[in-house]
C-alpha positions as CSV (number, residue, x, y, z in Angstrom):
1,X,0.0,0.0,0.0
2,X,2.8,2.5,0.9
3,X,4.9,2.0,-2.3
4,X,1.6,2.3,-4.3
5,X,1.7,5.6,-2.2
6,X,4.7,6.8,-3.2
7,X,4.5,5.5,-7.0
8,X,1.4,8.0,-7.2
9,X,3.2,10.8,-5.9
10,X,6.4,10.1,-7.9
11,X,4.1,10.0,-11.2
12,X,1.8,13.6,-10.0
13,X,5.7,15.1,-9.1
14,X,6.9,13.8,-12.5
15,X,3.6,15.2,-14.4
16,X,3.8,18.8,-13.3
17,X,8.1,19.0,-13.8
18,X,6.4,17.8,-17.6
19,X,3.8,20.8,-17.7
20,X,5.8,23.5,-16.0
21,X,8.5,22.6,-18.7
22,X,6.0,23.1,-21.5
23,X,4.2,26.0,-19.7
24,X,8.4,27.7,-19.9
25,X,8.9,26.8,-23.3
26,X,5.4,28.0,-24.7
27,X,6.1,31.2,-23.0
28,X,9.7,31.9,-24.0
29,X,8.9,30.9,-27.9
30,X,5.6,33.6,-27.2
31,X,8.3,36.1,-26.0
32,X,10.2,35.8,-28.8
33,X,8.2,36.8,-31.3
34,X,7.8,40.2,-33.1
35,X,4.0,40.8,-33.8
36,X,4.0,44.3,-34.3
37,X,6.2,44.9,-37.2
38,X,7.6,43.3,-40.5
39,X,10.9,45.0,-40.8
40,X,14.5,43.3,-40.7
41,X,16.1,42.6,-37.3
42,X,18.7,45.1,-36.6
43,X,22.5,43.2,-35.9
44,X,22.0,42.0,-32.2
45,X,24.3,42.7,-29.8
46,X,26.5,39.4,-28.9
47,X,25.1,38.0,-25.5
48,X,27.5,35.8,-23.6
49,X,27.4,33.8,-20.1
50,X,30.5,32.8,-18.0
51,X,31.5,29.3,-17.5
52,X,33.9,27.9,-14.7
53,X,35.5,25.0,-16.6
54,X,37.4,22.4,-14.5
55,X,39.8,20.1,-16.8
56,X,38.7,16.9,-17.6
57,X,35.2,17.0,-16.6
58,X,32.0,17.5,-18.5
59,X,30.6,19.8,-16.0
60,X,30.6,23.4,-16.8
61,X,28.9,26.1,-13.6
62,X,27.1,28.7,-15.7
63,X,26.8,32.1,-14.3
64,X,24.2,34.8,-16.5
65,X,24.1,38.6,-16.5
66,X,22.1,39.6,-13.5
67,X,23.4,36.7,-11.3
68,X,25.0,36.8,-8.1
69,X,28.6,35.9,-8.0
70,X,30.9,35.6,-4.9
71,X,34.4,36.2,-5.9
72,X,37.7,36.8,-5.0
73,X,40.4,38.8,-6.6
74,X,43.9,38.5,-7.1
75,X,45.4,40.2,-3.6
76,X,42.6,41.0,-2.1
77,X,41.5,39.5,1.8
78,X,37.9,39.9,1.7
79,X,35.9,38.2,-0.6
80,X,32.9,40.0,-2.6
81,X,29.4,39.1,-3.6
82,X,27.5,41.6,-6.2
83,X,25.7,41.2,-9.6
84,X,27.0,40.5,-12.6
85,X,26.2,43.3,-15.2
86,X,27.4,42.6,-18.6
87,X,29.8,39.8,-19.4
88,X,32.3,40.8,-22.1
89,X,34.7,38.4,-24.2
90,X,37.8,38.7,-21.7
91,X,36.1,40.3,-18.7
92,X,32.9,40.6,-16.7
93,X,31.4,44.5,-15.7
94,X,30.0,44.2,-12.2
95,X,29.2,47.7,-10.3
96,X,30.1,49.7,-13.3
97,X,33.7,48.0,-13.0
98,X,35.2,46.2,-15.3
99,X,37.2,43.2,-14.4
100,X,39.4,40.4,-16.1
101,X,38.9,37.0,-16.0
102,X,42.8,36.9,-15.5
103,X,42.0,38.4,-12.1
104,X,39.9,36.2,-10.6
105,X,41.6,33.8,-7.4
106,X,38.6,32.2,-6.1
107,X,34.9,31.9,-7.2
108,X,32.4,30.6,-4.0
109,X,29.3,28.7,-5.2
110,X,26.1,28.1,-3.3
111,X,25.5,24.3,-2.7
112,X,23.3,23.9,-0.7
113,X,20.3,21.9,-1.5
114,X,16.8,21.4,1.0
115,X,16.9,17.8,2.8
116,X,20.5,18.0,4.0
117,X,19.4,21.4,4.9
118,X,16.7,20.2,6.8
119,X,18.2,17.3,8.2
120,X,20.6,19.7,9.5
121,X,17.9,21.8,10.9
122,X,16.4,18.9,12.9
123,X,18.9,17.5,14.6
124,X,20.0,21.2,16.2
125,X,16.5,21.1,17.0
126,X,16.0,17.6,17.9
127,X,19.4,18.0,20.1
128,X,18.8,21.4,22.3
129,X,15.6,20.4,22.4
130,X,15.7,17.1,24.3
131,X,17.7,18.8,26.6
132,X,15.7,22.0,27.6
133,X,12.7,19.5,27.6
134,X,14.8,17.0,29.8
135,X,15.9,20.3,32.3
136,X,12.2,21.4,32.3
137,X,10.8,17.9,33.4
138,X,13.6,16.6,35.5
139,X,14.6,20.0,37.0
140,X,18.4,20.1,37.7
141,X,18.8,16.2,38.3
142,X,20.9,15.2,35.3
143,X,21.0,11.6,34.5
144,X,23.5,9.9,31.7
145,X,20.5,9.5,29.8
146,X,20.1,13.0,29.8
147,X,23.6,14.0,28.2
148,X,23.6,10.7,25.9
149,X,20.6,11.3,23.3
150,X,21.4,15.4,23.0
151,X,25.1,14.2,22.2
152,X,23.5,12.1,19.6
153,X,21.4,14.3,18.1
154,X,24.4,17.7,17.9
155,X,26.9,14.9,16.9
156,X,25.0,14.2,13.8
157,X,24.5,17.6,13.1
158,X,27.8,18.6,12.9
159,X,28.9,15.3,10.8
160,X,25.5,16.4,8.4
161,X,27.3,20.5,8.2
162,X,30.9,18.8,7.6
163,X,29.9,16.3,4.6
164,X,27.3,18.7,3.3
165,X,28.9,22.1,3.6
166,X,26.1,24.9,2.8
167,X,28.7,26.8,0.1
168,X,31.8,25.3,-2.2
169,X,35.2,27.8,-2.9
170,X,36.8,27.0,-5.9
171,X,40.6,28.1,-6.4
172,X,41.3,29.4,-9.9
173,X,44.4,27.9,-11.4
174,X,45.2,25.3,-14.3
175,X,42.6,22.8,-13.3
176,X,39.5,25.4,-12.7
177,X,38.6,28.3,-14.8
178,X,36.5,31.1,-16.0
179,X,35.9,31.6,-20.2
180,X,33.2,33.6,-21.5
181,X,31.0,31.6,-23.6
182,X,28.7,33.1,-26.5
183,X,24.8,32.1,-26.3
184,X,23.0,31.1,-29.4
């Protein structure tokens, strides 16, 4: 009965990704369009997006004008988050500053994703918890019990926040970089 359960909800989850992806797609195409006149295009300007590459893998990180990029530069100590504006062949413009890809020592990415998130979340929880509950009902009498399970519980946590670290720093060098890469 339970995997029937779950089968159902696996097939609705799979059916709206399906309809959401057409709902996009329709939209974009819908966008796209030029309704009100008949006249040539003018040249369009070339848009790009940046890439960090890492050397021998298939997977590219794509960042898009009006993105969020945490960076840090060549020399600097303190590391800085801001919007891409325009991304150029050789270089990126963010805060009316242009700056070279040359520059770049360390890009940070965002990793974090919602059930290790909330995994994390509950055992904090679960682990103060049992002990302010455990203080509350038993008063100032502290029993093994009473450090054991809390130990448990903050223990897991911080295993869960060192395997699945919130954020990812990648150091620029010959393995990992950043190339500009011209959309279609």
């Amino acid at each position: 009965m339970k995997t029937n359960i779950i089968f159902l909800f696996i097939i609705i989850y799979c059916t709206t990704l399906n309809l959401l992806a057409q709902e996009q797609k329709a939209g974009v195409d819908a966008e796209n369009r030029d309704t009100t006149s008949t006249e040539q295009p003018k040249k369009q300007e070339i848009r790009r997006f940046l890439v960090l590459e890492k050397n021998g893998i298939n997977k590219r990180i794509r960042f898009y004008e009006g993105q969020e990029l945490q960076f840090k530069l060549k020399g600097d100590v303190i590391r800085n988050k801001t919007k891409i504006q325009k991304i150029e062949e050789k270089s990126i413009i963010v805060q009316d500053v242009n700056i070279d890809l040359a520059d770049f020592q360390s890009v940070r990415i965002n990793t974090s994703s919602y059930y290790p998130n909330l995994f994390k979340f509950a055992t904090l929880v679960g682990g103060v918890g049992y002990l302010g509950l455990d203080l509350v009902n038993n008063g100032p009498e502290m029993t093994r019990q009473s450090f054991i399970t809390p130990a448990i519980f903050l223990g897991t946590h911080l295993l869960l926040r060192l395997f699945y670290p919130n954020n990812k720093t990648h150091q620029l060098g010959r393995k990992k970089y950043l190339k500009t890469i011209i959309i279609h």
